[in-house]
Residue, then its C-alpha position, 0 to 999 in steps of 0.5 A: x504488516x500489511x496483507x492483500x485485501x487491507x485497507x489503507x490510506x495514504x497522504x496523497x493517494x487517499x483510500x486504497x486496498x493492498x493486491x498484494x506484498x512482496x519483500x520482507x522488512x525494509x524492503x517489503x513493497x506493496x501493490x495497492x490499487x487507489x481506484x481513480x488514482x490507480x494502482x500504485x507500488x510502494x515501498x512501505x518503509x517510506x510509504x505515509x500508508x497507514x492500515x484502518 
C-alpha cells in the first residue's frame, strides 16, 4: 500500500512521489507528482507503479 511521501516509478512516467491516496482496494488512486511530467492520479489497480 502506498502512503504520501513514497517513492515510486512508473513505465512511462519515470520516478515519482506519492502527495496523497484516496479509495480503499481496487478502487484506491493515487496523486503522484513526476516532476517535469507533472502530477499525474492514478488508479493503482492498473497503474505499472511499483514503491523503492
Amino acid at each position: 500500500m502506498l502512503a504520501p511521501g513514497d517513492r515510486v516509478t512508473h513505465d512511462s512516467f519515470g520516478l515519482g512521489t506519492v502527495v496523497s491516496v484516496e479509495g480503499q482496494g481496487d478502487k484506491s488512486v493515487a496523486s503522484i507528482d513526476f516532476g517535469t511530467e507533472g502530477q499525474k492520479r492514478l488508479l493503482l489497480r492498473y497503474a505499472p507503479v511499483e514503491k523503492l
